[in-house]
Structures are given as structure tokens and as C-alpha cells.
C-alpha angles and dihedrals in degrees: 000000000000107000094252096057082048092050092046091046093048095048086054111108116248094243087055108128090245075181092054087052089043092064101031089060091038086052092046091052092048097047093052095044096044094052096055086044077062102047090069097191111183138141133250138233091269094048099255117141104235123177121216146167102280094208082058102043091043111034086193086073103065092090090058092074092068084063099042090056093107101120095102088047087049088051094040097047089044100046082047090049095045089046088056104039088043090053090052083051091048093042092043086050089050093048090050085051091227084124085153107046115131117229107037098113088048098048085046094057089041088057094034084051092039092057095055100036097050093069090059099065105069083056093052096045085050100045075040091063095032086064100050088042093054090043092054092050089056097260105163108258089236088052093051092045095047089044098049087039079058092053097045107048094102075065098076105072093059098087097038087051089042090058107034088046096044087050092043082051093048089046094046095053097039091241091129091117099050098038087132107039 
């Protein structure tokens, strides 16, 4: 285990779901994996990079998709995770006694947001420089865009989970009414 995900596990509090954690990490690897099962990328007789459906192109494949059916753990575990994180705001701003401060709901999304965009970036600067590279060597333009849709294709699910979990966290805590203060 690296030292910072030591340091991070040790800081968790003991009443922490370490199950909760379990199957969020456990759903994320099996969207991401399961999506780029599904790219099939592969290239023909004549040496052209074609993309196609991989459950099409292996039959064998067909089983794997049992085991690749995690989104609603994913939602489940996130909108869990987003309950519990958005009840320790709400405590914390109690205990403060600002119970009327406007904002809190929106700084707790931008921070929530902020935590599961910024991964991505590192993936799209590199999928960014993979395509300028491939298109200075001489790469056709149709082969570089199949081939970076195929990559990013774990990417999808981020702004359907940022919206059905910020509006699970609203309902949850009653803030419907004051979303945008």
C-alpha cells in the first residue's frame, strides 16, 4: 500500500463504511474496465485500425457483462457516500451556529465536483497529446478520433452521477428550496 494511501486510511474516521469504500472502488474499476472491453479496438487484414462492438466481435465475451453490471452499485454507493459526506456539512455548519449562511449546499457540490473531475484530467491531457502526436506523424484524422472515443468512453457516466447524486444529496437534506443560494 503507497504512504499516502496509509496516511488517507488512517485519518478516516472508525465509523467510516470500509464496505462502502470496498464497492465504490470495485464499481469504478469495473466501469472503466468494462468500457475499454467494449471499445474493441483491433486491426484488420489490411492493417486499418477499426473499432467495433467486443461482445460482437468475441462471443466469449458475452458472460463478462454479468459481472460489468455495477452502475447501480456505483449509484448506490455514491449517492450513500454523498448522504453521508453532505450530513457531516450540514452538522459541522450547525456546530459552527451559521445555520443561515447562504452558499453551503453550493461550495459542498464545488468541492464534491471538484474531487471526481480532477482525476480525469490527467487522462484527457494525455488522450489530448496522444492526438497531436498521432496526427504529426501522419495518423488519419477518423483513426485518431475512433481510437480517443474508445479511451474515453469511462468518461461518460461523470455528468449523469454528478447530477443524480447532487440532487439525491439536495432531497436528502431538505435544501431543495435554497439550491442556489
Amino acid at each position: 500500500m503507497s504512504t499516502k494511501a496509509r496516511e488517507l486510511a488512517e485519518m478516516a474516521p472508525p465509523e467510516r463504511n470500509r464496505w462502502v469504500d470496498f464497492l465504490r472502488a470495485l464499481s469504478i474499476m469495473a466501469v472503466v474496465i468494462g468500457h475499454w472491453l467494449m471499445a474493441g479496438m483491433y486491426v484488420t487484414e489490411s492493417g486499418e485500425l477499426q473499432r467495433g462492438d467486443l461482445l460482437s466481435i468475441a462471443g466469449w465475451t458475452h458472460w463478462l457483462t454479468w459481472a460489468f453490471q455495477v452502475m447501480p452499485v456505483f449509484f448506490l454507493v455514491g449517492g450513500y457516500s454523498n448522504g453521508v459526506s453532505w450530513s457531516a456539512t450540514l452538522r459541522k455548519v450547525q456546530q459552527e451556529g451559521d445555520t443561515h449562511r447562504t452558499g453551503v449546499y453550493r461550495d459542498w457540490l464545488a468541492t464534491r465536483v471538484q474531487r471526481l473531475i480532477t482525476p480525469t484530467f490527467p487522462v484527457l491531457l494525455l488522450w489530448t497529446a496522444l492526438a497531436v502526436i498521432m496526427t504529426q506523424v501522419g495518423l488519419p484524422r477518423e483513426q485518431i478520433a475512433m481510437a480517443t472515443e474508445a479511451a474515453l468512453i469511462p468518461v461518460w457516466f461523470l455528468a449523469v452521477y454528478l447530477l443524480v447524486n447532487s440532487i439525491h444529496a439536495a432531497r436528502l437534506s431538505r435544501l431543495a428550496p435554497v439550491w442556489l443560494a
